[in-house]
RODO-2510 file (C-alpha; in nm, 4 decimals, decimal comma):
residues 389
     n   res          X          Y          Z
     1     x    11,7087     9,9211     8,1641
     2     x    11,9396     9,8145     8,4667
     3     x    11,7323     9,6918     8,7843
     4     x    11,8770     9,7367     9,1337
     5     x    11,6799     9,5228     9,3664
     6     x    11,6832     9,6004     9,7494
     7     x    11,7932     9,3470     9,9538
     8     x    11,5209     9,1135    10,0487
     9     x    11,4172     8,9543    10,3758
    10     x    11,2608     8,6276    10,3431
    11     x    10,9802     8,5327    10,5936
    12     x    10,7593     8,2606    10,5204
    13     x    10,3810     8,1505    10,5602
    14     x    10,2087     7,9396    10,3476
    15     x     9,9434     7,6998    10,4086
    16     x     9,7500     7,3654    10,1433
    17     x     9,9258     7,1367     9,9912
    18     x    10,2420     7,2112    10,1787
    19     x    10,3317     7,4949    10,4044
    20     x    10,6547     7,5913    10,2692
    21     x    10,5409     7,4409     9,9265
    22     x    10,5196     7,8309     9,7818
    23     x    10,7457     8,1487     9,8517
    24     x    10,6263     8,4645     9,8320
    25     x    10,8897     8,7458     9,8532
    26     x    10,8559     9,1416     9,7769
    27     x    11,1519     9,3776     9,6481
    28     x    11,1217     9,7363     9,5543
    29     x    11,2705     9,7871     9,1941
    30     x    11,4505    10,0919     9,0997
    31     x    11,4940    10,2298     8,7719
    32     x    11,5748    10,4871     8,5678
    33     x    11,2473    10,6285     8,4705
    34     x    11,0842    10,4868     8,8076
    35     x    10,8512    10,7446     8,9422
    36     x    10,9095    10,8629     9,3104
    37     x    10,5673    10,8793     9,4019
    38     x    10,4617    10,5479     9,2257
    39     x    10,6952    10,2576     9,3770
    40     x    10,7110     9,9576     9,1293
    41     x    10,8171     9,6086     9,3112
    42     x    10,8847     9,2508     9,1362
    43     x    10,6860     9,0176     9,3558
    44     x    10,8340     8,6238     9,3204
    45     x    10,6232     8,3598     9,3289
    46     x    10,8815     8,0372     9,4112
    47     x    10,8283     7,6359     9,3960
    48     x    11,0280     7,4999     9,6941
    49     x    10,8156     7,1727     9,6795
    50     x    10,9923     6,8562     9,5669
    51     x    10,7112     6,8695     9,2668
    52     x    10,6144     7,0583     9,0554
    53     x    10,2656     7,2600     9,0315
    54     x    10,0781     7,5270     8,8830
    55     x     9,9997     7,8287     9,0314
    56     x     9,6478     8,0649     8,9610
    57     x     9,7893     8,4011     8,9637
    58     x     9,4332     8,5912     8,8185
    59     x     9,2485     8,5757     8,5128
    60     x     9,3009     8,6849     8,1347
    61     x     9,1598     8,8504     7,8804
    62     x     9,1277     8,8123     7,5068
    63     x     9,2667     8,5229     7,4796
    64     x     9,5830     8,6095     7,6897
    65     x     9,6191     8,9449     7,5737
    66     x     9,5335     9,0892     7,8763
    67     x     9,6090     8,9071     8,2401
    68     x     9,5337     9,0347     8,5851
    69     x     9,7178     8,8784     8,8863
    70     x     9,4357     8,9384     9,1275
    71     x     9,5414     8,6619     9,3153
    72     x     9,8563     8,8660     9,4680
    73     x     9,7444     9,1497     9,6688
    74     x     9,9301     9,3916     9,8364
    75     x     9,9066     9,4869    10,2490
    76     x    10,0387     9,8586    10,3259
    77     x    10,1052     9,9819    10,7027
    78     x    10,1348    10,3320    10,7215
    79     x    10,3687    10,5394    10,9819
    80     x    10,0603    10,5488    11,2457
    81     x     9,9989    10,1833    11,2042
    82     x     9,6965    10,1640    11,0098
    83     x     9,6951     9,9026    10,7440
    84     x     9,5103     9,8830    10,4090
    85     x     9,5037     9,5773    10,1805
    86     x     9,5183     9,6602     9,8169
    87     x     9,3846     9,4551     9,5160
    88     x     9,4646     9,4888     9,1850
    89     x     9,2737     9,6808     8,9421
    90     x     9,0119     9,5184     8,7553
    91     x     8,9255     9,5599     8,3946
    92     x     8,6593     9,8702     8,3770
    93     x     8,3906     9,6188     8,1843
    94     x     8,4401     9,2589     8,0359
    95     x     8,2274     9,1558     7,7025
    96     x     8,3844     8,8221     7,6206
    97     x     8,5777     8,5056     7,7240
    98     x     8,8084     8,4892     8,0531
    99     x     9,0463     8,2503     8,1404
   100     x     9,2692     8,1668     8,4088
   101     x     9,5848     8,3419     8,4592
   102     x     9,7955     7,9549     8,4890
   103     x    10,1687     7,9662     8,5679
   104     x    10,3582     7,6267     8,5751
   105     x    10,6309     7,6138     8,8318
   106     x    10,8872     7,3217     8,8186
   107     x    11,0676     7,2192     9,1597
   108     x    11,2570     7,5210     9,2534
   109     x    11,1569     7,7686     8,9589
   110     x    11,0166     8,0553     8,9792
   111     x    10,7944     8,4043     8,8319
   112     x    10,8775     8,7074     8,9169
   113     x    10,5745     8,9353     8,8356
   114     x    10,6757     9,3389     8,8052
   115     x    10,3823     9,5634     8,9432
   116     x    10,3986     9,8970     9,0450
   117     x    10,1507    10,0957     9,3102
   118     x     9,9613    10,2526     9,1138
   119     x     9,8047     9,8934     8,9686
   120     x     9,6717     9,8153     9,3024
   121     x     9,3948    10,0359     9,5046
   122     x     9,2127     9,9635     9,8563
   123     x     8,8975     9,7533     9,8885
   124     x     8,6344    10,0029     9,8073
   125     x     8,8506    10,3189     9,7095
   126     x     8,9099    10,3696     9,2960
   127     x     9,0487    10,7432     9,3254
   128     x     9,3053    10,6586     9,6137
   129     x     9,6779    10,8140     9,5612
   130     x     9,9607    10,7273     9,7777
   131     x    10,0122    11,0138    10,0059
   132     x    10,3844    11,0683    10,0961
   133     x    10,5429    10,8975    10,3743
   134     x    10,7513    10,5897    10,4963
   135     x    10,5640    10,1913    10,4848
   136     x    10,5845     9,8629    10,5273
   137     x    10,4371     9,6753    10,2673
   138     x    10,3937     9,2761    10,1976
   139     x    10,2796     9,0296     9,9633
   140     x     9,9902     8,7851     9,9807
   141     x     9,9341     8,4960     9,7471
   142     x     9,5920     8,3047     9,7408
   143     x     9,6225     8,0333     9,5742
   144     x     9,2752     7,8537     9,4303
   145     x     9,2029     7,5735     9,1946
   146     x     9,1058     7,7108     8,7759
   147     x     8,7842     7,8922     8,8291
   148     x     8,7430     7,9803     8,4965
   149     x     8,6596     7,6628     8,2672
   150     x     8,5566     7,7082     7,9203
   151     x     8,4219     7,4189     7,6804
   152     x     8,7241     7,4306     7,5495
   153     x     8,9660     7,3544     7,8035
   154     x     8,7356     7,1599     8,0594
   155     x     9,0849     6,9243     8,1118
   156     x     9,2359     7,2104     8,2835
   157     x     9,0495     7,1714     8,6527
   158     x     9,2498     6,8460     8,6471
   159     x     9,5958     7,0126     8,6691
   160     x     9,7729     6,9709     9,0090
   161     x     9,7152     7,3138     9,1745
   162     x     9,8668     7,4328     9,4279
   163     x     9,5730     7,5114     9,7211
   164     x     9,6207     7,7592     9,9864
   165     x     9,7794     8,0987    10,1387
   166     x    10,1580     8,2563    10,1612
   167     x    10,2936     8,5417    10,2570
   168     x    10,6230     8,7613    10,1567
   169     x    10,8982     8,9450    10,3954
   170     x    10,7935     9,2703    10,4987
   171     x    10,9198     9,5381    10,2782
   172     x    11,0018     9,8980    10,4091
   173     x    10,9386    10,2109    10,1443
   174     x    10,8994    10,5734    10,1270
   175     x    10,7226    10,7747     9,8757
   176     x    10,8414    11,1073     9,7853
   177     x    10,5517    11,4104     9,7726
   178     x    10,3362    11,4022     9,4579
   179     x    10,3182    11,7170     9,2229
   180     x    10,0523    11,9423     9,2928
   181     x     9,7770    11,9079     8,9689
   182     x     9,8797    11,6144     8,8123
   183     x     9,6325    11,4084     8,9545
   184     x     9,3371    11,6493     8,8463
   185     x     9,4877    11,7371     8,5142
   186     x     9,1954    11,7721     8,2261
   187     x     9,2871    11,4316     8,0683
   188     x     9,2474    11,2475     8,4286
   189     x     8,8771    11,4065     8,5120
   190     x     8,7667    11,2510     8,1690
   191     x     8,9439    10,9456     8,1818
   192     x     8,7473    10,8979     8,5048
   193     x     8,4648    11,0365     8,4259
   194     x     8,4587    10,8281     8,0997
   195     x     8,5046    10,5276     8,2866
   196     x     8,2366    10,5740     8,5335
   197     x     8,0148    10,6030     8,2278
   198     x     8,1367    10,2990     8,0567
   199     x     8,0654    10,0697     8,3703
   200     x     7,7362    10,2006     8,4741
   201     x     7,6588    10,1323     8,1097
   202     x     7,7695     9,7891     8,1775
   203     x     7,5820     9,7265     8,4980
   204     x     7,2583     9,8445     8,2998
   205     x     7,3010     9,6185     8,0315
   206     x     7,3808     9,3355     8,2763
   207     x     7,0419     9,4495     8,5193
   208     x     6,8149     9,4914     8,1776
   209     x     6,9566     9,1159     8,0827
   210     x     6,9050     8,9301     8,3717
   211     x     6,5282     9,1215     8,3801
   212     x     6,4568     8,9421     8,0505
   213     x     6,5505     8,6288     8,1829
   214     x     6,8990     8,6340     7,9950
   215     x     7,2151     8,5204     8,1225
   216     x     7,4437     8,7905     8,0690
   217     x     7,8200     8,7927     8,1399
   218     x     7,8695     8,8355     8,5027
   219     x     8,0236     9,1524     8,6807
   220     x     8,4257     9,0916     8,7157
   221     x     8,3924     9,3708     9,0031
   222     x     8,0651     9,4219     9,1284
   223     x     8,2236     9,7077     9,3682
   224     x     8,3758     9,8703     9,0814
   225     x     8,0824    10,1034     9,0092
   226     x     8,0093    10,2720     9,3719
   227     x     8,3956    10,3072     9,3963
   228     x     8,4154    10,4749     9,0641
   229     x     8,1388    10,7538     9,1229
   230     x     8,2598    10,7918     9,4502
   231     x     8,6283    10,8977     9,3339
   232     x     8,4118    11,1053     8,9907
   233     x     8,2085    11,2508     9,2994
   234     x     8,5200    11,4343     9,4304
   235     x     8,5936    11,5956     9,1206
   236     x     8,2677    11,8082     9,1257
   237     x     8,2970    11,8840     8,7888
   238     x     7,9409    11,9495     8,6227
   239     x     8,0897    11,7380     8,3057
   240     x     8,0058    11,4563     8,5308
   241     x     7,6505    11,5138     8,5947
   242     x     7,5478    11,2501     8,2988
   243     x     7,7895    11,0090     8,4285
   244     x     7,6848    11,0178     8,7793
   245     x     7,3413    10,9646     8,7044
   246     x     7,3653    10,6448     8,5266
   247     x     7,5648    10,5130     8,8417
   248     x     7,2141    10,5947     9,0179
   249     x     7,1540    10,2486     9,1608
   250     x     7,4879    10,1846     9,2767
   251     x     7,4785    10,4016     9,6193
   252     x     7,4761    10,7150     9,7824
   253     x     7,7850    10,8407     9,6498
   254     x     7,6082    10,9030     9,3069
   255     x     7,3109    11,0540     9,4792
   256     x     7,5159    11,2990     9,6928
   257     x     7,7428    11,4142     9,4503
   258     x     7,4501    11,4919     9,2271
   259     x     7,3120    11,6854     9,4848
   260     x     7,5374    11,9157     9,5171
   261     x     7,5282    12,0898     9,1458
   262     x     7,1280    12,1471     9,2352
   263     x     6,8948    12,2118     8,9520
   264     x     7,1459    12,1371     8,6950
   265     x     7,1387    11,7797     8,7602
   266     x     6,7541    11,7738     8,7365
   267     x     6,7463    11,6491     8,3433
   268     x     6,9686    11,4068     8,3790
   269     x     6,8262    11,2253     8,7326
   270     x     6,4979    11,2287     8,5507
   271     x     6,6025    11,0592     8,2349
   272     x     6,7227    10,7705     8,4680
   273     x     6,3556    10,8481     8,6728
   274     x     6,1798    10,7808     8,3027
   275     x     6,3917    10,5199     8,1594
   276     x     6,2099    10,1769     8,0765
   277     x     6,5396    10,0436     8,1350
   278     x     6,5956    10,1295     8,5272
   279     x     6,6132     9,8917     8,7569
   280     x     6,3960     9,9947     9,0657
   281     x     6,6996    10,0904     9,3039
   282     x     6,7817    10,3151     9,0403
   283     x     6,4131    10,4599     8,9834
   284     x     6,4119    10,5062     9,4064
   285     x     6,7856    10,6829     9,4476
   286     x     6,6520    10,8896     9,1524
   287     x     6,4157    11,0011     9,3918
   288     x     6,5839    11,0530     9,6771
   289     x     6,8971    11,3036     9,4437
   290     x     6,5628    11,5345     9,3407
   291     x     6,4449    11,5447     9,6968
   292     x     6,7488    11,6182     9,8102
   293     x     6,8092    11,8730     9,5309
   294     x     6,4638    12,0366     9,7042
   295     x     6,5779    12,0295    10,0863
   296     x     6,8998    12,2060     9,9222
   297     x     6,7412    12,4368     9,6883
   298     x     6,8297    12,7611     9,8989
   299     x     7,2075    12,6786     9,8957
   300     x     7,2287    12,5861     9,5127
   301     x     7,0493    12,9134     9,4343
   302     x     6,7148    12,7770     9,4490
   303     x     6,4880    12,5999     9,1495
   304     x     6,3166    12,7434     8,8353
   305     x     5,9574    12,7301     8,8277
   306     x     5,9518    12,4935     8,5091
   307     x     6,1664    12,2153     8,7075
   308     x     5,9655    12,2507     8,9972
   309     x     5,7158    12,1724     8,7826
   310     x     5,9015    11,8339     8,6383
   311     x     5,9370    11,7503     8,9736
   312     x     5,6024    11,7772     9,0993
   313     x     5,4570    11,5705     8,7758
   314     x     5,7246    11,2900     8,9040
   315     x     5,5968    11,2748     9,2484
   316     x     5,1905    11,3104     9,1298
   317     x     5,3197    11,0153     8,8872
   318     x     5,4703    10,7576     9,1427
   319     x     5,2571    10,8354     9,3958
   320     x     4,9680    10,7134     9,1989
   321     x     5,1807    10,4155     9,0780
   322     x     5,0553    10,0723     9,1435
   323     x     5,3710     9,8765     9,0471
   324     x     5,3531     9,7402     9,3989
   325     x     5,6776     9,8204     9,5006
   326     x     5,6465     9,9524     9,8109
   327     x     6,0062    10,1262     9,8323
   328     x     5,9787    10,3505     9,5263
   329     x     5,6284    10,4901     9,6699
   330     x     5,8235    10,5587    10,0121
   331     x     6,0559    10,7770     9,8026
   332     x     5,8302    10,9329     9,6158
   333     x     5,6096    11,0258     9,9292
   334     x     5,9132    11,1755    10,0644
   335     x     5,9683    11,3649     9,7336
   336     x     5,6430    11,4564     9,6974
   337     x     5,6272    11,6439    10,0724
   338     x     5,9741    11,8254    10,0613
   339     x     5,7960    12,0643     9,7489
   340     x     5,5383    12,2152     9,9856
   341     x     5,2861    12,1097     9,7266
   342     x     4,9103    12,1286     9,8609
   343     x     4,7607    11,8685     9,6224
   344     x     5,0425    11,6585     9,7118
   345     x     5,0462    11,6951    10,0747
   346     x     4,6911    11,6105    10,0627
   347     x     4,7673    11,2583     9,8897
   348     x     5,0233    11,2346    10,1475
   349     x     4,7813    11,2672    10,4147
   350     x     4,5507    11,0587    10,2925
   351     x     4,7969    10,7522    10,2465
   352     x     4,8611    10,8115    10,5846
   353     x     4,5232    10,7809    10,7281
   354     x     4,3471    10,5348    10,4755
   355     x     4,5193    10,1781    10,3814
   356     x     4,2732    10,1085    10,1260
   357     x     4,5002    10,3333     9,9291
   358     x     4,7787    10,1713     9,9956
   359     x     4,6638     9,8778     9,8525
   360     x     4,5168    10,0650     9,5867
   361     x     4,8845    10,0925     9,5062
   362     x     4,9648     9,6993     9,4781
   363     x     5,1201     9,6781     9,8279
   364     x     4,9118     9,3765     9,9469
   365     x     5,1682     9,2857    10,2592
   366     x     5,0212     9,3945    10,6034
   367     x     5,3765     9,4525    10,7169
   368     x     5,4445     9,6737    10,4278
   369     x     5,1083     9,8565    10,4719
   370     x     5,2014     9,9816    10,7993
   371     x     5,5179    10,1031    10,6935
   372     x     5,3782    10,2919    10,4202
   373     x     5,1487    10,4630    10,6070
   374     x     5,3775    10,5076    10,9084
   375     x     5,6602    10,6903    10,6419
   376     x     5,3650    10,9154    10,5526
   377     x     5,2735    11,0211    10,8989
   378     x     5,5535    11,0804    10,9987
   379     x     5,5977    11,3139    10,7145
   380     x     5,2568    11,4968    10,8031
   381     x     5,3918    11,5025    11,1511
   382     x     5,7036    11,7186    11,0358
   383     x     5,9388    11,4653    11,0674
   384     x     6,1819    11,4733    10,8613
   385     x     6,3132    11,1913    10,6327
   386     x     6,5940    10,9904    10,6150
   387     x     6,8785    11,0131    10,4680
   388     x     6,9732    11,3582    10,4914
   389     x     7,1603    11,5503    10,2150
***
C-alpha cells in the first residue's frame, strides 16, 4: 500500500535532557483505503542528540501484544479557534501485567508511529466524532522515566531516558462529512453499550477489593467509566438501562440518562440500591435516579402502583438505616418526600425537628447533625432539592 506523505513543516520545542535532544513531527498519510472522515497521520519520534536514549512512548499489554502510545497526544484547533487535546484510547479494563511501551533511539534514528483519529478522543468525551471541517492539528510528546517496573525487569528504571516535553509542526487537515447512520448502526450501540458494562463491572470488582482490604489492579483510566455512560447516555436506547445502572457511582450522566426511560429503569436502579456489593456513592446516586424518576413521573407516563410501592419500602428502609453515613440518609430523605407519602413525610418531619433521631441513625458529628436536619426542613418547608432532573 503506497503512502504519500504531505509535506512537513518542522518546528521544534522540547525541553529535559536537551532541548532539541527529541523531534516531534506530524504528517497526514494518505492511502488507498484511508477513510475521509477518519484522517490517519505517522507521527516521528527523532534522536537528534549526539547519544543515544530511550524513549517511553505508553504502556503494553500481554506481554507486548498490545501497546498504547499514551505518551503522544494529539492538540486539534478547529476553524473558530477552539482547541481540544486528545489522548489516546485506553484499554476498556486491564486484568494482568503492564509494561512500558520502551523504544531505543540511536543518535539520529528514528520511529515513526502510524495512528489515525479515530484512536484518540478528548479528555472526558468517549463518544466524540470528528465533525467536518478544516484544522490544525500537532503533536505532543511527554517523555517520563519507566513507570511500570515488574520483579522481573527492576534493571530497566536504570536505562538512560530521555526526560521532558516536545512538540511537532503544526499540521493543517480537513475532514470530509461523515455518512449519516453509521455511527449509530446496531453493532455500534452494543459495542458501546457492551463496553460500558464491562468497565463498570471492572470498577465494582476493583471498589469490592479494595473494601476487603485487597490490593486489586489499579484503574488504567479512572475517567473511562463517566465518559463511557455519558456517550451510552446519548443513545437512549432502553437496551442500556442494565448497563447504565451499574455505572451508578460514576456520575450524573448515569443517573440522568436513567431518568429519562422512567419506571422502566426502576428494577434495575434497585438491584444496584440492594446489592451487598455497592459502594455507598453508588447506593446514594441510586437514590437520587428513583427520585428523579418520581419528580418526572407525569412526563414518562407516570408509575404503577406496585413500583411505587418498591420505592416507598426503599425510602422506609434507608431512612431507618443506622449505617452512619450521613449522605445516603440525605438521599433517601429526599426520596422519601418527592412520593407524597404521609408516613414518610411524618419521619421526615420528625428528623427535622428532633436530633436524637439523627443520631439514632449513627451520625454522631454535630456538623453533620445540622445538616441532616437542615436537608429535612427544608424539604418540609417545600423546598425543593438539589440536583434537579
Amino acid at each position: 500500500m503506497a503512502l504519500v506523505l504531505f509535506t512537513l513543516m518542522m518546528s521544534l520545542g522540547s525541553s529535559g535532557q536537551d532541548q532539541n535532544a527529541l523531534r516531534v513531527s506530524i504528517a497526514r498519510i494518505e492511502a488507498t483505503n484511508s477513510k475521509p472522515s477518519n484522517p490517519e497521520f505517522a507521527i516521528t519520534l527523532e534522536n537528534q542528540n549526539e547519544s543515544d536514549f530511550v524513549v517511553v512512548v505508553g504502556y503494553m499489554l500481554g506481554n507486548g501484544r498490545k501497546m498504547f502510545p499514551s505518551a503522544v497526544r494529539l492538540v486539534l484547533t478547529d476553524e473558530r479557534g477552539r482547541t481540544s487535546t486528545l489522548t489516546y484510547r485506553a484499554p476498556p479494563h486491564v486484568g494482568g501485567r503492564i509494561d512500558d511501551y520502551l523504544v531505543a533511539l540511536r543518535t539520529g534514528a528514528s520511529y515513526v508511529l502510524r495512528v489515525s483519529l479515530a484512536d484518540y478522543h478528548p479528555v472526558g468525551e468517549v463518544g466524540w466524532k470528528l465533525p467536518s471541517g478544516t484544522y490544525e492539528i500537532h503533536a505532543t510528546f511527554q517523555g517520563k522515566p519507566a513507570g511500570f517496573l515488574n520483579a522481573d525487569t527492576p534493571g530497566i528504571g536504570l536505562l538512560n531516558f530521555w526526560t521532558g516535553a516536545a512538540s511537532s509542526n503544526v499540521l493543517r487537515f480537513s475532514v470530509a462529512q461523515q455518512q449519516e447512520g453509521v455511527v449509530g448502526s446496531s453493532e455500534d450501540r452494543s459495542a458501546l453499550i457492551k463496553a460500558l458494562h464491562d468497565e463498570a463491572l471492572l470498577h465494582r470488582r476493583h471498589d469490592v477489593g479494595v473494601r476487603r482490604g485487597e490490593k486489586p489492579p489499579r484503574l488504567v483510566d479512572p475517567e473511562r467509566l463517566p465518559q463511557l455512560a455519558s456517550a451510552v447516555g446519548k443513545l437512549h436506547d432502553p437496551a442500556s438501562i442494565p448497563a447504565l445502572a451499574a455505572a451508578l457511582g460514576s456520575g450524573f450522566a448515569a443517573i440522568r440518562a436513567l431518568s429519562t426511560f422512567g419506571q422502566q429503569a426502576v428494577p434495575a436502579i434497585l438491584a444496584v440500591e440492594a446489592s451487598p456489593e455497592s459502594s455507598t456513592s453508588a447506593i446514594n446516586e441510586a437514590l437520587i435516579a428513583l427520585r428523579f424518576i418520581v419528580e418526572g413521573a407525569a412526563i414518562h407516563g407516570g408509575i404503577q402502583q406496585e413500583v411505587l410501592a418498591d420505592l416507598r419500602r426503599v425510602a422506609v428502609r434507608r431512612l431507618a438505616g443506622r449505617d452512619g453515613s450521613p449522605t445516603t440518609l440525605w438521599w433517601a430523605i429526599d426520596l422519601a418526600w418527592s412520593l407524597r407519602d404521609r408516613e414518610l413525610q411524618q419521619t421526615v418531619d420528625a428528623l427535622a425537628s428532633d436530633a436524637s433521631l439523627v443520631v439514632g441513625r449513627g451520625i454522631t458529628d454535630p456538623q453533620l447533625i445540622e445538616q441532616t436536619q437542615r436537608r429535612a426542613a427544608d424539604r418540609v418547608a417545600g423546598l425543593q432539592p438539589l440536583p434537579r432532573p
